[in-house]
C-alpha positions in Angstrom: 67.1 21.9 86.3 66.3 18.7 87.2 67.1 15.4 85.5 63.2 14.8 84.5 63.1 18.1 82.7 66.1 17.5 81.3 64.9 13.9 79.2 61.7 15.4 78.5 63.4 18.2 76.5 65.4 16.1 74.6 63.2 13.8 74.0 60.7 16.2 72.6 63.9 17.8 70.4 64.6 14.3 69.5 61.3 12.5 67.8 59.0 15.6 67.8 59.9 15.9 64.1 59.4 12.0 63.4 55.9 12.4 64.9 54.7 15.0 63.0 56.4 13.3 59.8 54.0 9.9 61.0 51.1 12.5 61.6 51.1 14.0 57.8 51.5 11.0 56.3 48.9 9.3 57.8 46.9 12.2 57.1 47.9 12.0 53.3 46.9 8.4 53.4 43.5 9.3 54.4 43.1 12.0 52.2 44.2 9.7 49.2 41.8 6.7 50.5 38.9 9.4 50.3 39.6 10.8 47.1 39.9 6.9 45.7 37.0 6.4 47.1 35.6 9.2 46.0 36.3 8.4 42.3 35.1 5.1 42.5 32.0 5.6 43.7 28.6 8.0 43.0 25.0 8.6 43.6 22.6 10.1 41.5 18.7 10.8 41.2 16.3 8.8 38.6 13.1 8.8 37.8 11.4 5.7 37.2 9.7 5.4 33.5 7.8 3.0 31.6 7.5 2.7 27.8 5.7 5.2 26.3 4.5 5.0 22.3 2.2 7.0 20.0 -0.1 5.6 17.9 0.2 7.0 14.0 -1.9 7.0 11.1 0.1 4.9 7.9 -1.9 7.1 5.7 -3.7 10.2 5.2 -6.9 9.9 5.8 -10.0 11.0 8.3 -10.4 9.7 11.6 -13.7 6.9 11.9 -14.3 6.1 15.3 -12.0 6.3 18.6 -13.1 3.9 20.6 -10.9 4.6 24.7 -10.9 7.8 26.1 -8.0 9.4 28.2 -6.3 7.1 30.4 -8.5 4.1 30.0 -6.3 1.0 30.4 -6.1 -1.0 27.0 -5.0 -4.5 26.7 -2.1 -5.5 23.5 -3.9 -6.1 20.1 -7.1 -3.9 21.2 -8.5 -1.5 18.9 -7.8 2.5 19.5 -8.6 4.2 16.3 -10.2 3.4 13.7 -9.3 5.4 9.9 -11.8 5.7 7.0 -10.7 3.9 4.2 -12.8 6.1 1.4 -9.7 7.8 -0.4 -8.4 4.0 -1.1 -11.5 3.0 -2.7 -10.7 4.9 -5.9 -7.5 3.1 -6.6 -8.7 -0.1 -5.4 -11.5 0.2 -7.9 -8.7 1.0 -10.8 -6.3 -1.8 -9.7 -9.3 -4.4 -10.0 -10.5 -3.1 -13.3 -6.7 -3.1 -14.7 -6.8 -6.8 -13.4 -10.3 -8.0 -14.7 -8.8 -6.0 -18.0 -5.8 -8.4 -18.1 -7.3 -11.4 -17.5 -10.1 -11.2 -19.9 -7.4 -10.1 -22.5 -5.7 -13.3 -21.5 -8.4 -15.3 -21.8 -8.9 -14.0 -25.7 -4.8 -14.9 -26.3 -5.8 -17.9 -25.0 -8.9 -18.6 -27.3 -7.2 -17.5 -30.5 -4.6 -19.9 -30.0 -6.8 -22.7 -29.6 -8.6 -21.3 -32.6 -5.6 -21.5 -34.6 -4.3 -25.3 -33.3 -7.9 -26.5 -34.2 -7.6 -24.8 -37.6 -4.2 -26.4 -38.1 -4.8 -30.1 -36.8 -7.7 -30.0 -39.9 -5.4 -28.5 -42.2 -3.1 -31.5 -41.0 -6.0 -34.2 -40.8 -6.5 -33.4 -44.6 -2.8 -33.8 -45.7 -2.1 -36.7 -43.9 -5.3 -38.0 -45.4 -4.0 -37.7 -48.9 -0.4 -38.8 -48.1 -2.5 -42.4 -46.9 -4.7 -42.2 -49.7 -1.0 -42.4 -52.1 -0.1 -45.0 -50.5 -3.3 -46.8 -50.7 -2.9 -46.4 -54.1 0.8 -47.3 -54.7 -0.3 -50.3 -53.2 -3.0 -51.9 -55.4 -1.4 -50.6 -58.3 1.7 -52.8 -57.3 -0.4 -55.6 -56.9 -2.2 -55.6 -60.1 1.7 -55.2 -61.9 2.9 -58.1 -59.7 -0.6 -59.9 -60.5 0.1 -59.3 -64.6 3.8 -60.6 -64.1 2.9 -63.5 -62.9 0.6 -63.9 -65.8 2.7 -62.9 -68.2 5.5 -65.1 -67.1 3.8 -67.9 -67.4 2.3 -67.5 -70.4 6.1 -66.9 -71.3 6.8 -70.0 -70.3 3.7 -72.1 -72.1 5.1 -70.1 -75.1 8.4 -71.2 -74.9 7.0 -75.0 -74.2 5.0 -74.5 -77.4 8.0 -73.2 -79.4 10.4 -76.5 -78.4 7.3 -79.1 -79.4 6.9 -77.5 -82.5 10.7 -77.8 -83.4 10.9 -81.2 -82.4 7.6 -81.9 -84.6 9.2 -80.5 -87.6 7.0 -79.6 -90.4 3.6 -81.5 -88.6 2.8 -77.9 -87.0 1.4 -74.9 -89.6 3.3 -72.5 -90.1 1.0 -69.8 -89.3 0.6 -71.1 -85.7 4.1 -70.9 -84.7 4.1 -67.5 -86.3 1.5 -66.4 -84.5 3.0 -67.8 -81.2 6.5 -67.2 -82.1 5.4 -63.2 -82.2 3.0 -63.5 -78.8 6.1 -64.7 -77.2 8.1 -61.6 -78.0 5.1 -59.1 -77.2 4.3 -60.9 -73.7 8.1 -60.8 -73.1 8.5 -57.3 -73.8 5.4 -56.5 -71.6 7.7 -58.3 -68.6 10.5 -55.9 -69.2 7.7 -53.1 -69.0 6.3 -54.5 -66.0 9.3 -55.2 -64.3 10.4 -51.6 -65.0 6.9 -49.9 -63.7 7.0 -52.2 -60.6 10.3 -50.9 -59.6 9.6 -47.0 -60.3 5.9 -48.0 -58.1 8.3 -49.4 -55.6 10.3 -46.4 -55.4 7.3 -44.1 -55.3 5.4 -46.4 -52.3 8.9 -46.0 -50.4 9.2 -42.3 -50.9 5.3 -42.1 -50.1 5.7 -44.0 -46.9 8.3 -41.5 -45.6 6.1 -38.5 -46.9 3.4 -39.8 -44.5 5.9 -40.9 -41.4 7.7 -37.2 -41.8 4.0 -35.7 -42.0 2.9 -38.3 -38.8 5.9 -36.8 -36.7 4.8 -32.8 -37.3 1.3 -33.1 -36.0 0.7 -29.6 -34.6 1.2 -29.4 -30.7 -1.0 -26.9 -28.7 1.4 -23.9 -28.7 3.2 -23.4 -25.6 3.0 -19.7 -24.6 5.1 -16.7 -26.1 7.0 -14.3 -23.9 4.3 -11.9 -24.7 1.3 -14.2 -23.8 3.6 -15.1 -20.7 3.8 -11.4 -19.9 0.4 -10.6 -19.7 -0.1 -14.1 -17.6 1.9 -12.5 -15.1 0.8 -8.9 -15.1 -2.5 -10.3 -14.6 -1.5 -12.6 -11.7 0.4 -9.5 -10.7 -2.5 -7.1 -10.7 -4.9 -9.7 -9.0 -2.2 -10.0 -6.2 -2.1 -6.3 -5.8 -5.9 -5.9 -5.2 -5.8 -8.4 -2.8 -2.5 -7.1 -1.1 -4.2 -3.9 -1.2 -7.7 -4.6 0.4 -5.6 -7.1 3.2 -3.9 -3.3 3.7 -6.9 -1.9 4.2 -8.7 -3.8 6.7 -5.6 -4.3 8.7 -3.3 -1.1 8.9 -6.9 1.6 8.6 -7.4 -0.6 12.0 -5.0 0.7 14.5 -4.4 -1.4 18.1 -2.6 -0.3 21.2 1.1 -1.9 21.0 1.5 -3.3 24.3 -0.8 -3.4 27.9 -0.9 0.2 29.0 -3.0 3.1 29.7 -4.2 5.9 26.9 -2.4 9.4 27.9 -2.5 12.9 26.2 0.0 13.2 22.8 3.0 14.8 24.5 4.1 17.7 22.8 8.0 18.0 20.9 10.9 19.5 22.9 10.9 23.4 22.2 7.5 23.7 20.9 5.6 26.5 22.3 2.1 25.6 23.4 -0.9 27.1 21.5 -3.7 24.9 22.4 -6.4 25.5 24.7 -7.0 23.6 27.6 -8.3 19.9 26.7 -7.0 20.3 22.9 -5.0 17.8 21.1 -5.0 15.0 23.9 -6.3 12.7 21.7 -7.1 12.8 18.1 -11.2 12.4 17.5 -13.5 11.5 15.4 -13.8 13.4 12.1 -10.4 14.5 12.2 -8.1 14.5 9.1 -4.1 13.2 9.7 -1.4 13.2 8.0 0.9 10.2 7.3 3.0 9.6 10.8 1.0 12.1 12.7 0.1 10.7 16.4 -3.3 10.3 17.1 -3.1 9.4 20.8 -0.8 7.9 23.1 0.1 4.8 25.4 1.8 4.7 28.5 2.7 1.3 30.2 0.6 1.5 33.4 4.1 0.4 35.5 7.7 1.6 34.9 10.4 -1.0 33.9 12.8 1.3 34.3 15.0 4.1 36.0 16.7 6.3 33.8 19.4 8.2 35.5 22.0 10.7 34.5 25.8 11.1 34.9 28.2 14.0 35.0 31.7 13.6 32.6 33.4 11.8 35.5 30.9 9.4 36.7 30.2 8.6 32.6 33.6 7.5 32.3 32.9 4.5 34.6 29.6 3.4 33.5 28.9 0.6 31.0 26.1 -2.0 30.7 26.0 -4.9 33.8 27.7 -2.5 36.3 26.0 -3.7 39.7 24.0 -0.4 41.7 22.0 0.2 44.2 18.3 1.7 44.4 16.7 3.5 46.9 13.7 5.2 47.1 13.4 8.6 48.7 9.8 8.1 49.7 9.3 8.2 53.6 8.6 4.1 53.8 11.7 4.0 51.0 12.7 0.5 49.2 16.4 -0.6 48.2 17.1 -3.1 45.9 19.9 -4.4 43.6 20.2 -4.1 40.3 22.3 -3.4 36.9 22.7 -0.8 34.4 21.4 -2.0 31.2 22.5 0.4 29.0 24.4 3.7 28.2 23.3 6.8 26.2 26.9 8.1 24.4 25.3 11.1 24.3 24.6 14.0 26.4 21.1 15.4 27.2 19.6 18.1 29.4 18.4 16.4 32.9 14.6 17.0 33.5 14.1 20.4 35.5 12.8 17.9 38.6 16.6 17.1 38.5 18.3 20.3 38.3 19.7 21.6 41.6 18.9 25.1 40.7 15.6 25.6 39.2 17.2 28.6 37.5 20.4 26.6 35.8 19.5 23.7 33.6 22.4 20.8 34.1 23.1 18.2 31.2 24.5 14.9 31.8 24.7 11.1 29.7 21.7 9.3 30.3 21.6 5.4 31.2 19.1 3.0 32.3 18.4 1.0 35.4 16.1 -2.2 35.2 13.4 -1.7 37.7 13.5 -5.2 40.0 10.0 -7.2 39.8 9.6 -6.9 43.7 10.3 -3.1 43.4 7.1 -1.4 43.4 7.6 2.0 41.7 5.0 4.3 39.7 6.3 6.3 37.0 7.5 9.6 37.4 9.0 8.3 41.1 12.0 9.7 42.2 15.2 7.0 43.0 18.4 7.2 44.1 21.6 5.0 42.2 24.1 4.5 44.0 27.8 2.7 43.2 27.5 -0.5 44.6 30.8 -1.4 47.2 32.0 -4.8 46.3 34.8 -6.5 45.6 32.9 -8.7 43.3 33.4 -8.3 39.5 31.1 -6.4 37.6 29.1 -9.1 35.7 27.4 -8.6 32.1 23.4 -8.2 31.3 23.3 -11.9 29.9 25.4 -13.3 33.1 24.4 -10.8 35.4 21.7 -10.9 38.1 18.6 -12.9 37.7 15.2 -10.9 38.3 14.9 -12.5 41.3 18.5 -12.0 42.6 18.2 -7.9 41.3 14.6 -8.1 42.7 15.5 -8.6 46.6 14.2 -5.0 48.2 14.3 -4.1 51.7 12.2 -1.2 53.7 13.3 0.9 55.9 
């Protein structure tokens, strides 16, 4: 055996085992950095939507007048139905009656009271009348026993003069003279003391008098300020007035219905597990004629271009969505479009996918729904078909309110 033969054998006994030990662990390493990247990422089929809402009668009542017909594109704020308002007209009649009832009974509360303040500001007048006509009174009756005082006191005094002469004359005056004034001295004396006496009791009467007539001066009667009852019916009137108003502003405005947003007027879809009874063309929109019940649709509206892509996710994927994770969008159309854009929000629910969705038509699949803005450069029509993917970057996922811009989420790219 040669020398050659001999080195390869032992070379190959020698690191044959350390190459396949670098072999499987390289192959491991790849293995792992698949599966990581297999976690990490997914892709998934959407379908683009728009907002879609019905239009509902507030109240009971037969349908006027529908002005759009099926998909006829309607603008925000125009009118779409139109409800008759004749089973309102009943209790707006009553409400208005109760109201004209209240105010006129109001209105007599009202009158009385007046009535009554006129009746007691004569009652008043008359009173305060005689309490001045007392004092009038007092008054010239204390003038005319001030006006005999006077008198009497100086006759008192010409008296008393009369009196001294004659004592200093001696026996020159009669005797019956100074009798005579000797006795009208006492009289007109006594009279003062009368006098004096009735001038004091008129004094106190003309005091008392002129505080009878100030007491009576401060309770003139006031015009009655209004009772709790009276106040009551003011407001129940005021009330009731309000609500025939309120009512009639209901009325024109919410028996007018309008379309919601700028759209286009689509059949009433039907509710999840309902079996379909109609005939063709029935029940796509409500018509003229027509009675509803409170919340029943009358027709729908469709927003004529999606705004978004709502997507759904198995248990694994779930786990690593949340709202401002940066995807990928691609159509699946021959001339496709890709964009960039964010998950807006996350359903924490699960829900059957559509059947367009299902990989076997014969298996339905469930999943948690979550939305995709649409970008503004994307042009999508509803119902489309897209693909969102998990977005490679090392850049950290950023939130809705500092996430992309619409232009930024908006750049697309055909291929």
């Amino acid at each position: 055996m040669s020398r050659m033969r001999l080195a390869a054998r032992w070379f190959r006994y020698r690191f044959s085992p350390v190459l396949q030990v670098i072999v499987f662990l390289a192959a491991a390493s790849a293995a792992l950095a698949l599966f990581l990247h297999r976690a990490e990422s997914f892709s998934v089929a959407g379908l683009a939507q728009g907002r879609l809402a019905h239009v509902v009668a507030p109240y009971a009542a037969r349908i006027k007048t529908v002005p759009v017909r099926l998909f006829q594109a309607v603008r925000e704020g125009d009118v779409v139905a139109v409800l008759d308002d004749t089973f309102l007209g009943a209790d707006m009649a009553a409400a208005a009656a109760d109201a004209a009832s209240l105010r006129a009974e109001y209105a007599e509360n009202r009158a009385a009271a007046a009535t009554d303040l006129a009746r007691r500001l004569s009652q008043w007048d008359a009173e305060n009348r005689a309490c001045l006509n007392d004092v009038v009174q007092l008054s010239i009756s204390l003038h005319e026993v001030k006006a005999l005082l006077e008198y009497d006191r100086g006759l008192v005094k010409g008296l008393a003069t009369v009196a001294q002469n004659a004592e200093r004359m001696g026996g020159l005056v009669p005797t019956y003279d100074l009798l005579m004034a000797k006795a009208e001295y006492e009289a007109t004396a006594k009279r003062i003391v009368e006098n004096e006496r009735l001038l004091a009791r008129l004094e106190e009467e003309m005091q008392a008098a002129k505080e009878r007539q100030a007491a009576h001066l401060r309770h003139r009667p006031e015009p009655p300020s209004e009772d709790a009852a009276v106040r009551d019916l003011r407001d129940r009137a005021v009330v009731a007035q309000e609500t025939v108003l309120r009512g009639w502003e209901a009325q024109q405005g919410e028996f007018v219905l309008r379309a919601p947003f700028d759209g286009v007027v689509v059949e009433i879809p039907g509710r999840a597990g309902e079996v379909e009874l109609q005939r063709p063309g029935e029940g796509l929109i409500r018509g003229p004629g027509e009675f509803v019940l409170a919340g029943e649709p009358i027709l729908a509206i469709a927003e004529g271009r999606p705004t978004e892509i709502v997507a759904y996710a198995d248990g694994d994927q779930a786990t690593k969505l949340h709202p401002g994770l940066e995807v990928e969008l691609a159509t699946t159309a021959p001339m496709g479009q890709r964009a960039r854009s964010i998950v807006i929000a996350v359903s924490p629910t699960v829900q059957r996918l559509p059947e367009r969705l299902w990989t076997d038509p014969r298996a339905p699949q469930w999943g948690r729904p979550f939305l995709v803005m649409i970008p503004p450069d994307m042009t999508l029509n509803a119902g489309d078909l897209v693909m969102v993917r998990k977005r490679w970057s090392g850049v950290r996922p950023v939130t809705p309110e500092k996430g992309l811009s619409q232009t930024d989420a908006g750049r697309t790219v055909q291929h």
